[in-house]
N, C-alpha and C positions, 0 to 999 in steps of 0.2 A: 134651690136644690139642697140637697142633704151628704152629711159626710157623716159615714160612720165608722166608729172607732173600735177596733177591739184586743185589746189589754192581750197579751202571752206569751204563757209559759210551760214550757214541756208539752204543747198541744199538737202533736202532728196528727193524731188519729182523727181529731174532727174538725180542726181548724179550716181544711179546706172546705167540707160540706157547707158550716156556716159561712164561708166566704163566697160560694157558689146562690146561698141562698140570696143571702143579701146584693147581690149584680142581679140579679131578678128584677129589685126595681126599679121601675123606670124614673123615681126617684132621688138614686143615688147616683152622684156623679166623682165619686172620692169615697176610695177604702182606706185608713190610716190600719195596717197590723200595727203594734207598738209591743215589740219584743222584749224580755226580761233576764235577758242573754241565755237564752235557752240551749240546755242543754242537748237537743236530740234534734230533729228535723224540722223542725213548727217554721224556719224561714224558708226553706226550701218550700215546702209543701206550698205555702202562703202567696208562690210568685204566680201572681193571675195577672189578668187585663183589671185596670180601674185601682189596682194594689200598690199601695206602699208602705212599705215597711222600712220601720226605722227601731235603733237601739234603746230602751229607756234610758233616764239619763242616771236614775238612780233605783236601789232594789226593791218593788212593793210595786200593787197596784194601783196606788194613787197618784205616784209618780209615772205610770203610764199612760192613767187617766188624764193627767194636765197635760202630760208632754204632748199628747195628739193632739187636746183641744186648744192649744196654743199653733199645732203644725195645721189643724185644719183651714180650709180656704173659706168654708160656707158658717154661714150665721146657724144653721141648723144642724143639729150636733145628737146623733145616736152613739149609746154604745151598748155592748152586748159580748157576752161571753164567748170564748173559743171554744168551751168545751161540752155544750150543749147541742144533739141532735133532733130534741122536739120541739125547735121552734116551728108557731104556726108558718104559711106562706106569705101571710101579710102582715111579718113580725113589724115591718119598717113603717106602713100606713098607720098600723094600731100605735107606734111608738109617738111619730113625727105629725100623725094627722089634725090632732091638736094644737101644735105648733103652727103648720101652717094652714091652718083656718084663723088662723093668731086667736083661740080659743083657749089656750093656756102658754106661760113661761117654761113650764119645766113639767113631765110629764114622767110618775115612776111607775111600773108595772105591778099585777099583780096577777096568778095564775092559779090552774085547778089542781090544789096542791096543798094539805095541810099545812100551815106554818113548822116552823121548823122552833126546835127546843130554844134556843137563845132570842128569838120573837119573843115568843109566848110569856116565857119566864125573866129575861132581861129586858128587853128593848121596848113591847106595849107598857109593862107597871111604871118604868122610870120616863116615857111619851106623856103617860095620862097625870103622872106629879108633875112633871118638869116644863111638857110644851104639849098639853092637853089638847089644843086645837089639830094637834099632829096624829093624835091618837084614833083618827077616825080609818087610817090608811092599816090594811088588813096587814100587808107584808113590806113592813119599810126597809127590811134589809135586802129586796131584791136589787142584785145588779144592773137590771136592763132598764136603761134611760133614757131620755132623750131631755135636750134643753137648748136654751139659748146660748151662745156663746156670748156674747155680752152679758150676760148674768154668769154664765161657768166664769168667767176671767176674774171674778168679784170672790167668790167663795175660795174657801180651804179645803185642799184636797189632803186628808190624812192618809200616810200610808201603809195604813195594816187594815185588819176589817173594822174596823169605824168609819171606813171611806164614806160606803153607801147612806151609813144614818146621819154620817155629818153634812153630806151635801145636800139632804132632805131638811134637815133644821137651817143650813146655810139660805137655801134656797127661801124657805118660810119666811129666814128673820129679814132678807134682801126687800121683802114685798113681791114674788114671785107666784103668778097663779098657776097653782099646782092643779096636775088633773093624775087622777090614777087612773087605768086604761087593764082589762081583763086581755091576758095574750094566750087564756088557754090553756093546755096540761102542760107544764115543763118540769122535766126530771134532772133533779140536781144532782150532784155526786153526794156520794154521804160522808161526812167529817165523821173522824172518830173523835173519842170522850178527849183525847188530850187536843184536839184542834180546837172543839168544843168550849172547853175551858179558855183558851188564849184567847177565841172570837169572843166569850161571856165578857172576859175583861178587856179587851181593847171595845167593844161596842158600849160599854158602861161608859167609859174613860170620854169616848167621841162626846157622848151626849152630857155627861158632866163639863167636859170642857167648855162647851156651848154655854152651857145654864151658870156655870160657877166660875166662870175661867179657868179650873183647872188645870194645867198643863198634862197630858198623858205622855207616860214613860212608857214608850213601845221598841228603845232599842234591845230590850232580851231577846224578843222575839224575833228582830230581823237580825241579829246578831246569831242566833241560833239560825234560820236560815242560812245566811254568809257563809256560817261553818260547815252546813252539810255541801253546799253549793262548791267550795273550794277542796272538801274530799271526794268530789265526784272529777271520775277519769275519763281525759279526751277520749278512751276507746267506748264508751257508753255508743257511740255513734256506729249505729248497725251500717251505715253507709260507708265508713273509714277503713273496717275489717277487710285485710289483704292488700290496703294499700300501705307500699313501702317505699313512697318516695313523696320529698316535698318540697315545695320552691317557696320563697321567702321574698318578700317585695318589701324594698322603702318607700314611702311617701312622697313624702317633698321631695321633688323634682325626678323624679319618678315614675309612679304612677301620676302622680299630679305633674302636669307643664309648670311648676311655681309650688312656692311656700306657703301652706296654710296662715303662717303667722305672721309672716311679711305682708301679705293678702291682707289680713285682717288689721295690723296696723296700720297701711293705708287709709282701709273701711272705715275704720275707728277714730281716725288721725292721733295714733300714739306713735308712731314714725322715731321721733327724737328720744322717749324713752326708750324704745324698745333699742335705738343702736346705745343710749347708754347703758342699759342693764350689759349687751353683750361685749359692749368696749371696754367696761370698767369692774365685769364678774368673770374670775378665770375657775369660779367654782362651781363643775357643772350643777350639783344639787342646789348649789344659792340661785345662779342663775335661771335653774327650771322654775325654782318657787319665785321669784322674782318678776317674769314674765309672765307668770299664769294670776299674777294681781293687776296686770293689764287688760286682763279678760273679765275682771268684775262687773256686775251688773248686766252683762252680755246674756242675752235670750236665749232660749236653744235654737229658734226658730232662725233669729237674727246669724249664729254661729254657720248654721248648716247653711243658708243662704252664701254664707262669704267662702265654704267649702266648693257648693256647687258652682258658682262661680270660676272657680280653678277650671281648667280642658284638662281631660283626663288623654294621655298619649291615647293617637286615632284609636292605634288596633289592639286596646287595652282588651275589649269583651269578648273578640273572637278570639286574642292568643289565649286567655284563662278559661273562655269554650275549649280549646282544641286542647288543651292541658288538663283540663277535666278525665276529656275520653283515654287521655293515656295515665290515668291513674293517679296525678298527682295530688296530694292536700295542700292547697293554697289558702298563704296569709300574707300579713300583715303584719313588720315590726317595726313601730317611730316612735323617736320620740319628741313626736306630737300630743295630743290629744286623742283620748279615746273615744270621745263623742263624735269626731271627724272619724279614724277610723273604723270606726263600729259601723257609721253612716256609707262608707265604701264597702267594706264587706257586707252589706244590705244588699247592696246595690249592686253590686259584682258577683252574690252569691260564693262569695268566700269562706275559707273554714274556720279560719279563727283572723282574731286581730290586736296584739298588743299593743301597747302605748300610755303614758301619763294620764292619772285618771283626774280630770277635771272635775271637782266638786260642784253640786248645784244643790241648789234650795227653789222649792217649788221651781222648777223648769230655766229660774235664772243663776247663771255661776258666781259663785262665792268670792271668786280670785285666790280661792287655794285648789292645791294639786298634789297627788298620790303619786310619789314611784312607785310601781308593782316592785315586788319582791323579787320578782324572775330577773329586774335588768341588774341586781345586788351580785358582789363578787362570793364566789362559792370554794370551797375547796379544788373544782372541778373547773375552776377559770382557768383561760391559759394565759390571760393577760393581767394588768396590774390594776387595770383602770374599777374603780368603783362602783362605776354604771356601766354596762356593754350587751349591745346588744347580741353581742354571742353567747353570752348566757344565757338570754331567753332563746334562741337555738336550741345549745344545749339541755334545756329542759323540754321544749316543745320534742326535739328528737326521743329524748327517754320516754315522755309518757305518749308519744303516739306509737314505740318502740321501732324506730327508724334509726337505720345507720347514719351518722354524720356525711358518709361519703354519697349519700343519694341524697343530700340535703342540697340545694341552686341557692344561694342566696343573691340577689340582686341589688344593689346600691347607688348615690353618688358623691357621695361626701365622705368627710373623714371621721364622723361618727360611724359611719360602715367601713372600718377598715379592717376591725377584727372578724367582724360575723361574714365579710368576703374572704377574707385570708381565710377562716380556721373553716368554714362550708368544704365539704366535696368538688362543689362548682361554685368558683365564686365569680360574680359578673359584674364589672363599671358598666354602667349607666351614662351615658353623657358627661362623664366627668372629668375636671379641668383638674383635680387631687392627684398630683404626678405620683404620688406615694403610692394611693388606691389602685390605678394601674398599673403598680410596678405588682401590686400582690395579688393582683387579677388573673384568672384564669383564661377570663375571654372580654375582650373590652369593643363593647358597643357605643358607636360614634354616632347615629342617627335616632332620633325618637322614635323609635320604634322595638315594639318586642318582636318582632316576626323574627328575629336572627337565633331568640332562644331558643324558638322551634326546630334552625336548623340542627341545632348543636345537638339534638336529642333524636336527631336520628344518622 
């Protein structure tokens, strides 16, 4: 069977038609979305039958390209654009059919469609110098692939547009029989002259890297990304307009029955460092970076695994359904990891999710970690502490433009003891923190959220 993967960002308009197309065949047994924390609706839209969706781990779509085919179950491995409505019907046979007639390793497409300006003029002259046996393929910068996952696990996934031709020479230099397969008219979007320019040189840089080892310098450009990405406003969400109230959930032990990190060093058997980092670090920023070097070498695949794992309290999906229909914006703030809660607001259909941004390299963690800036003390603190998570309240309330007194925040530890106290409504959670209960608005003794619901009405 076949699993198909597809890479997005900002796609609500046609993500679902190609996700409707491809449940067509009979085929596919596994749809990975691999979201690029999108700004606008593309994960909503995305929740079908056969779907999963997960966060990239990092910004670009090559990092979303691995992270699927690392999450994928099946040896056979399509991917394909979100943002395409003329695929043929039998985009996934034409892709995959190759494959499993085991008549080729890796299979790129090509379609009824002039090449595009940075083909023609960059990517055939420096194919036919550099990897001439490559140069017979009409459109090697097309997206739409299919391969072996035992061959994808072996190459580099670059991530900026050199993806597509680096995994073409990747595949080549592996010993990978390549088939190119005709899918027909598909209408691209059109890049303007300065996208143009960035795709000329990053597609050079792929295919020099190959030939010369090069090394290409691509962070201007996802740097320049990051910057437009970080001045775009949570109200872009035509779904959020008029809603003015929001509720706020911690993690561990919380939403989750247990600790992600505890969890995990069990899984891992780090157990003994991990109570020494916490017994012998009284400083919370030493200590985050500290214990996020216990997560090196750790998989995305392997991470998410020890996540799922966790039981989520029973009536996690229907209270955050029923809080849906009465208008709330629901998130997420730990400080855990954001590849864990990224992976719950996937999966709960959440609106946003803060937390420690775990670094990865190709799909595996570095063992360094990001504080967001949001959990930094501001003028606008009302506490002393350095990191709190009530200042990402505060900020999430400003740019959703929500009162602080229609903010619920929900906890059970004494990292939640400002973002309970300084909330509108602040709620304990099962918690044993006689302090947290004493600042608590309404103190919930049973795992269960059904009591929040009473409280709202």
């Amino acid at each position: 069977m076949v699993s198909v993967i597809i890479p997005a960002l900002n796609e609500e308009r046609t993500i679902s038609s190609v996700i409707d197309l491809v449940s067509q065949s009979p085929d596919v047994d596994e749809i990975l979305v691999i979201d690029d924390k999108s700004m606008d609706q593309t994960i909503e839209v995305a929740r079908k039958p056969k779907v999963k969706i997960y966060t990239s781990t990092k910004l670009g779509k090559g990092a979303s390209m691995r992270d699927g085919m690392l999450l994928a179950v099946n040896e056979f491995i399509a991917y394909l654009d979100a943002d395409i409505l003329t695929y043929p019907e039998n985009i996934i046979s034409l892709l995959t059919g190759p494959l499993l007639n085991d008549e080729a390793d890796f299979v790129k497409s090509c379609f009824n469609r002039q090449a595009g300006r940075v083909t023609e003029l960059v990517a055939k002259p420096l194919l036919s110098f550099l990897f001439p046996d490559l140069a017979i393929y009409s459109q090697p910068l097309s997206g739409m692939i299919a391969g072996k996952k035992s061959f994808l696990e072996k190459i580099e996934f670059e991530n900026d547009y050199g993806v597509d031709i680096g995994i073409l020479i990747d595949m080549h230099l592996a010993g990978a029989r390549i088939r190119e397969v005709n899918i027909g008219y598909i209408e691209n979007r059109m890049q303007t002259w300065e996208q143009l320019a960035i795709m000329s040189r990053e597609v050079s840089r792929s295919i020099l890297k190959r030939a010369k080892k090069i090394e290409p310098d691509s962070k201007e450009t996802l740097e320049n990304i990051d910057l437009i990405r970080t001045q775009m406003d949570y109200a872009i969400r035509e779904s959020l307009i008029g809603r003015d109230r929001m509720i706020i959930f911690d993690m561990d032990n919380t939403i989750l029955e247990g600790s992600f990190i505890t969890t995990a060093a069990d899984h891992f058997n780090f157990r003994d460092d991990l109570i020494r980092i916490v017994t012998d670090s009284s400083n919370p920023y030493t200590r985050t970076k500290s214990i996020a070097r216990l997560m090196k070498g750790k998989s995305l695949k392997e991470i998410l695994d020890v996540a799922d794992s966790i039981k989520m309290v029973r009536d996690t999906e229907f209270v955050i359904s029923e809080l849906k229909k009465k208008g709330y914006i629901i998130g997420i703030i730990s400080d855990s990891y954001d590849v864990v809660t990224n992976h719950l607001k996937n999966k709960l259909g959440l609106d946003f999710s803060v937390a420690n941004e775990l670094e990865f390299s190709k799909s595996i963690a570095t063992g360094e970690v990001k504080v967001p800036s949001a959990f930094l003390r501001t003028g606008r603190s009302t506490c002393n502490h350095e990191f709190c998570k009530s200042n990402v309240m505060f900020q999430l309330a400003e740019k959703y433009n929500i009162e602080v007194k229609n903010v619920i925040s929900v906890g059970d530890s004494e990292n939640d003891f400002c973002i309970v106290k300084e909330s509108g409504t602040g709620i304990s959670f099962c918690s044993e923190n006689k302090y947290l209960n004493y600042v608590a608005d309404v103190i919930i003794t049973e795992k269960s959220f059904s009591p929040i619901l009473d409280i709202l009405t």
